[in-house]
Structures are given as structure tokens and as C-alpha cells.
TIVO-579806 format. One record per residue (C-alpha): x, y, z; residue in one letter; residue number from 1. Coordinates in nm, 3 decimals. Each point is the difference from the previous one (the first is absolute). Layout:
% residues N
<atom><px>X</px><py>Y</py><pz>Z</pz><res>A</res><n>NUM</n></atom>
...
This chain:
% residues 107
<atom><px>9.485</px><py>2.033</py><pz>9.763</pz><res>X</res><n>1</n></atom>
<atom><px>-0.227</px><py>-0.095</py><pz>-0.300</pz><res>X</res><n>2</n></atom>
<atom><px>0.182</px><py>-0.342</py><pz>-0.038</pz><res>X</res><n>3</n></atom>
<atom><px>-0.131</px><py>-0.068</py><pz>0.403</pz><res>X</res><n>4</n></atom>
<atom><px>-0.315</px><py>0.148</py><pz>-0.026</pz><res>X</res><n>5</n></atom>
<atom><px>-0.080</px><py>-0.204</py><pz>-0.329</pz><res>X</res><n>6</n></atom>
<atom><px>0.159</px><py>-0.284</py><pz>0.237</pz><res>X</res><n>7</n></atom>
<atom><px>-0.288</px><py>0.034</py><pz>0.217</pz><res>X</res><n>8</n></atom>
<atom><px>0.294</px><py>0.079</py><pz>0.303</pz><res>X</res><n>9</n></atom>
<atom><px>-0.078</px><py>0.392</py><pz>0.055</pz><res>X</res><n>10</n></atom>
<atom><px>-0.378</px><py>-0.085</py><pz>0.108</pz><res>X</res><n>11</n></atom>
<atom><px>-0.262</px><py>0.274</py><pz>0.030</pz><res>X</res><n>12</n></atom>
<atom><px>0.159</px><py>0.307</py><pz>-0.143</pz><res>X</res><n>13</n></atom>
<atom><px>-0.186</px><py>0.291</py><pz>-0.036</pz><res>X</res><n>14</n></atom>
<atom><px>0.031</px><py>0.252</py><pz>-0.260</pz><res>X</res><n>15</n></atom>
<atom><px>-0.057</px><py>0.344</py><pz>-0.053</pz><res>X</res><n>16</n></atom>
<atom><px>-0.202</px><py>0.248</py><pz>-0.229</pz><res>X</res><n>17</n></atom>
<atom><px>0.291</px><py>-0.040</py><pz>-0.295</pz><res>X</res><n>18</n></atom>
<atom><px>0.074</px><py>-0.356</py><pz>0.111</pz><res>X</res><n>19</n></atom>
<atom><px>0.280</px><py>0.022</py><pz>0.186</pz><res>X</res><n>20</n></atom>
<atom><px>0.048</px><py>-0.280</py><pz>0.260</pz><res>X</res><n>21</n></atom>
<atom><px>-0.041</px><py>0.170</py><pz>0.363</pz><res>X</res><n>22</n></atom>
<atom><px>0.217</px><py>-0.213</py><pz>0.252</pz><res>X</res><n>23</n></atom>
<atom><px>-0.060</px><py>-0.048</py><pz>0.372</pz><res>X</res><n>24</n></atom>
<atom><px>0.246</px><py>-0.057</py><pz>0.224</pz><res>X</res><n>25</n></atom>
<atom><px>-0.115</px><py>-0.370</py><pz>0.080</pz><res>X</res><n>26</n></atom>
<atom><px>0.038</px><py>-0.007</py><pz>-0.364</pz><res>X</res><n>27</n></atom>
<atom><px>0.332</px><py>0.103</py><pz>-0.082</pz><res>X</res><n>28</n></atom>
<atom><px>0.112</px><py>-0.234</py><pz>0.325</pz><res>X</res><n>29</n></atom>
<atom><px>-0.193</px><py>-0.277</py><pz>-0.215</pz><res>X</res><n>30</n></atom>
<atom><px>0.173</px><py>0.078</py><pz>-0.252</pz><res>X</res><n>31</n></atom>
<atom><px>0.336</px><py>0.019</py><pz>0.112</pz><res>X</res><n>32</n></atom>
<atom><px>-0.066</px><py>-0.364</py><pz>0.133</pz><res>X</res><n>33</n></atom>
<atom><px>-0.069</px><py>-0.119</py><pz>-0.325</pz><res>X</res><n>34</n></atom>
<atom><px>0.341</px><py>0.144</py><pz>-0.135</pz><res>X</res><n>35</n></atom>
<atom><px>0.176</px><py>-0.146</py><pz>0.290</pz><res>X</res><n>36</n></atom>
<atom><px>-0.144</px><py>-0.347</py><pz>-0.066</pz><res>X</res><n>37</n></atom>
<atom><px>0.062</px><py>0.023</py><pz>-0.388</pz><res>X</res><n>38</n></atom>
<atom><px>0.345</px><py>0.108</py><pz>0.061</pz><res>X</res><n>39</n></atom>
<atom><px>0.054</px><py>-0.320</py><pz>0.176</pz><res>X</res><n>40</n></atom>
<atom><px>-0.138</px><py>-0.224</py><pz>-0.265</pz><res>X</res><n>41</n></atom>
<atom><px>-0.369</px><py>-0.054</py><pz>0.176</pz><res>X</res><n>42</n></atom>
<atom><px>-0.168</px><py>-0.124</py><pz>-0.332</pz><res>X</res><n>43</n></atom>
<atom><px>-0.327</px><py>0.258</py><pz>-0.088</pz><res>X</res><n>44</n></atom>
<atom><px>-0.238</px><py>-0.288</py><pz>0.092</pz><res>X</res><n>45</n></atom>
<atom><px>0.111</px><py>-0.007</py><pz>0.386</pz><res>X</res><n>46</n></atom>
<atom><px>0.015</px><py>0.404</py><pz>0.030</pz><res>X</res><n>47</n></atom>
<atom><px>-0.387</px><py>-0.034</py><pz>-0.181</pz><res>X</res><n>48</n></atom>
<atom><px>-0.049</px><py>-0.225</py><pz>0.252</pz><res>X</res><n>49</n></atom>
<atom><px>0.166</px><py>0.185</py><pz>0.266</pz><res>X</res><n>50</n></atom>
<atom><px>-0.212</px><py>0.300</py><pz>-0.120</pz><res>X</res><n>51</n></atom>
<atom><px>-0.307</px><py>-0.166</py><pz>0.024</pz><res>X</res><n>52</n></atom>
<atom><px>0.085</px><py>-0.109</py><pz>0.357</pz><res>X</res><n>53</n></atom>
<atom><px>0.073</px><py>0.344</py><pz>0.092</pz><res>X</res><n>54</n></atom>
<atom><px>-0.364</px><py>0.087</py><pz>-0.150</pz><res>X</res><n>55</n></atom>
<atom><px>-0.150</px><py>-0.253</py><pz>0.234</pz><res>X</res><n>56</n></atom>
<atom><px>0.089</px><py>0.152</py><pz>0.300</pz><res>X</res><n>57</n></atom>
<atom><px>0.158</px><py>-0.175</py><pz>0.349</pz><res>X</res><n>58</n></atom>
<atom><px>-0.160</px><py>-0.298</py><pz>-0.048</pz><res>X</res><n>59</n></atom>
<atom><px>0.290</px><py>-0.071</py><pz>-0.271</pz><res>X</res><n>60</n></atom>
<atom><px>0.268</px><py>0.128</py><pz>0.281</pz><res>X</res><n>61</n></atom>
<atom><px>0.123</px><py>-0.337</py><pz>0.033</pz><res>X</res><n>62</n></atom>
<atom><px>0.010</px><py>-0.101</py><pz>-0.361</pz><res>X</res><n>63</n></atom>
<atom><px>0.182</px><py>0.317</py><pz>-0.103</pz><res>X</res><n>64</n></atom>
<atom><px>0.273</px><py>-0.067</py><pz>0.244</pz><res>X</res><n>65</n></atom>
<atom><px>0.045</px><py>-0.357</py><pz>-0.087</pz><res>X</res><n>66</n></atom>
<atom><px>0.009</px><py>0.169</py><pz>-0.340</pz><res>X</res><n>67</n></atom>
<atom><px>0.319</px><py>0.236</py><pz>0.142</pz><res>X</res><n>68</n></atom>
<atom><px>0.210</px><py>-0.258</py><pz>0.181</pz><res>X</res><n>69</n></atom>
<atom><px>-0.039</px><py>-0.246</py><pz>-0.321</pz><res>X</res><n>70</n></atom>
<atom><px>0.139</px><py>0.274</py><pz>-0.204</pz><res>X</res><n>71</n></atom>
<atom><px>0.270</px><py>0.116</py><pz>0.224</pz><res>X</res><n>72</n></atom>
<atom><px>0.141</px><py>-0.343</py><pz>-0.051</pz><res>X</res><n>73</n></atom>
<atom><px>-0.010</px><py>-0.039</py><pz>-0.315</pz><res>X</res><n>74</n></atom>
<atom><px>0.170</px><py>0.356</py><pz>-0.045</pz><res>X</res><n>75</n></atom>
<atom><px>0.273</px><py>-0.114</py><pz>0.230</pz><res>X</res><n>76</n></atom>
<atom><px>0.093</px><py>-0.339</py><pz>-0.134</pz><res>X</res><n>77</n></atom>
<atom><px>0.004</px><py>0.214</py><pz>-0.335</pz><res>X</res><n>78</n></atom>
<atom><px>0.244</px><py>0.248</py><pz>0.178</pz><res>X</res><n>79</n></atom>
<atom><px>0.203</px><py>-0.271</py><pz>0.092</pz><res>X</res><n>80</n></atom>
<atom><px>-0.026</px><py>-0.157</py><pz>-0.322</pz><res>X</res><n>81</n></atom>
<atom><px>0.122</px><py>0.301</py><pz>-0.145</pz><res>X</res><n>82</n></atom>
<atom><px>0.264</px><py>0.085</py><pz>0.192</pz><res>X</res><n>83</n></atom>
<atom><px>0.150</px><py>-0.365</py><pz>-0.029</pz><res>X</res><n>84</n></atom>
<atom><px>-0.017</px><py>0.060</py><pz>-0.392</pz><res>X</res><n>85</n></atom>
<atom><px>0.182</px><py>0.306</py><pz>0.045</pz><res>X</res><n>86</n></atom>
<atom><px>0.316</px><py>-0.166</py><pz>0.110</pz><res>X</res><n>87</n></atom>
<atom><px>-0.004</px><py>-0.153</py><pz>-0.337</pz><res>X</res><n>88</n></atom>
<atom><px>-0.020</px><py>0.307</py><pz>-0.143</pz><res>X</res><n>89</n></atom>
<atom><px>0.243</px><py>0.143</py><pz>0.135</pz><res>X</res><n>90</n></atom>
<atom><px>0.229</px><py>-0.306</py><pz>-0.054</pz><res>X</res><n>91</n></atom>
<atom><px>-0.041</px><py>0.043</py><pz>-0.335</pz><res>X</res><n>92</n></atom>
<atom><px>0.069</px><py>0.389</py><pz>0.004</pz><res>X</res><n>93</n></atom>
<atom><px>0.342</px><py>-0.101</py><pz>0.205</pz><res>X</res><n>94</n></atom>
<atom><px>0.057</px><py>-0.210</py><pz>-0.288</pz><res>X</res><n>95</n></atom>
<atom><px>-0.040</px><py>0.145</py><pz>-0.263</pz><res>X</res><n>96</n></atom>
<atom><px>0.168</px><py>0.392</py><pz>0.137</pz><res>X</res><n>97</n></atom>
<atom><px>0.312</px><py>-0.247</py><pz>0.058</pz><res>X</res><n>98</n></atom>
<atom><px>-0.005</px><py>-0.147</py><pz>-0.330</pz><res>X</res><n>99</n></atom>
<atom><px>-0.036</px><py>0.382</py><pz>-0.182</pz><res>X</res><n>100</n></atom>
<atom><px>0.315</px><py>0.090</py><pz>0.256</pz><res>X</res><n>101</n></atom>
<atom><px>0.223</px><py>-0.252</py><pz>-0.119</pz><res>X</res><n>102</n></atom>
<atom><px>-0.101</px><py>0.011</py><pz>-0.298</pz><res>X</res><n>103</n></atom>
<atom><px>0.129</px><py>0.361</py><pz>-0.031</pz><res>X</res><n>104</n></atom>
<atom><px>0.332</px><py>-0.128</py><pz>0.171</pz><res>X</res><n>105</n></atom>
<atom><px>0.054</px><py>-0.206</py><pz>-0.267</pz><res>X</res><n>106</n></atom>
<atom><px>-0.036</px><py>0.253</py><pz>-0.258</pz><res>X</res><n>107</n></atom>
């Protein structure tokens, strides 16, 4: 949490008497956001932007969900990407389990 707070991406945290972050629940949803989108690749300078959309208030609306829709496409080609380069993966784990087989037949 100190990585995305020093990120500027957990905005307006408060903190109590022995500094300890205190967390509303608009604020753990916030942040949970910010996980999703950096655990599909969103680079930190869109969720800062993101962020400071969010900050803004409705007026952004429209901007944030252009935001969402570029993103889920780019996540999906990358899920397709990676599940093309799977196949060769898995070719080569075919490959090579047949090659350790007869190998061992030979023997």
C-alpha cells in the first residue's frame, strides 16, 4: 500500500493518532480498482491518470470509460495473444515428454 500511496494512486488517505492509514469504503473500492488495472498491465501513468479523473468528479464520466473500454481491449488481444503462445508451449512440452519417453525405451 506504501508503493501506491507514494504512487500518488491511493489519494486522500487519512491517518490516525499513531499513523495508521484509516480506509473508507470508497477507498478500499478505489483501491481494489487500481489492483485490478495493474494486474492487467494498465501502466501507473494511466491508473494516475485514471485516479485523477476519479478526483474530478462526473464531469470525467466519459473520459474514464473511454479509459475502460481502451483497456479491456488491450487486455483481450493480450489474452488472446497469450493463449496462442501457449500452444507453443505446450508443443514444446509434447516434445520434449516424448523425447525423455523414448529415450528411456532405448535404455
Amino acid at each position: 500500500m506504501r508503493y501506491y500511496e507514494k504512487q500518488g494512486l491511493l489519494p486522500l488517505i487519512q491517518r490516525d493518532e499513531a499513523g495508521r492509514r484509516l480506509f473508507s469504503e470508497d477507498q478500499i473500492a478505489l483501491f481494489e480498482t487500481v489492483l485490478c488495472l495493474k494486474n492487467t498491465n494498465m501502466p501507473i501513468s494511466s491508473i494516475k491518470q485514471y485516479i485523477n479523473w476519479v478526483i474530478e468528479g462526473d464531469s470525467t464520466i466519459e473520459l474514464r470509460l473511454e479509459m475502460m473500454k481502451n483497456h479491456k481491449r488491450a487486455v483481450l488481444e493480450e489474452i488472446s495473444l497469450m493463449r496462442e503462445s501457449i500452444k507453443g508451449i505446450d508443443f514444446k512440452i509434447e516434445r520434449y515428454t516424448k523425447q525423455i519417453q523414448e529415450r528411456k525405451q532405448d535404455e
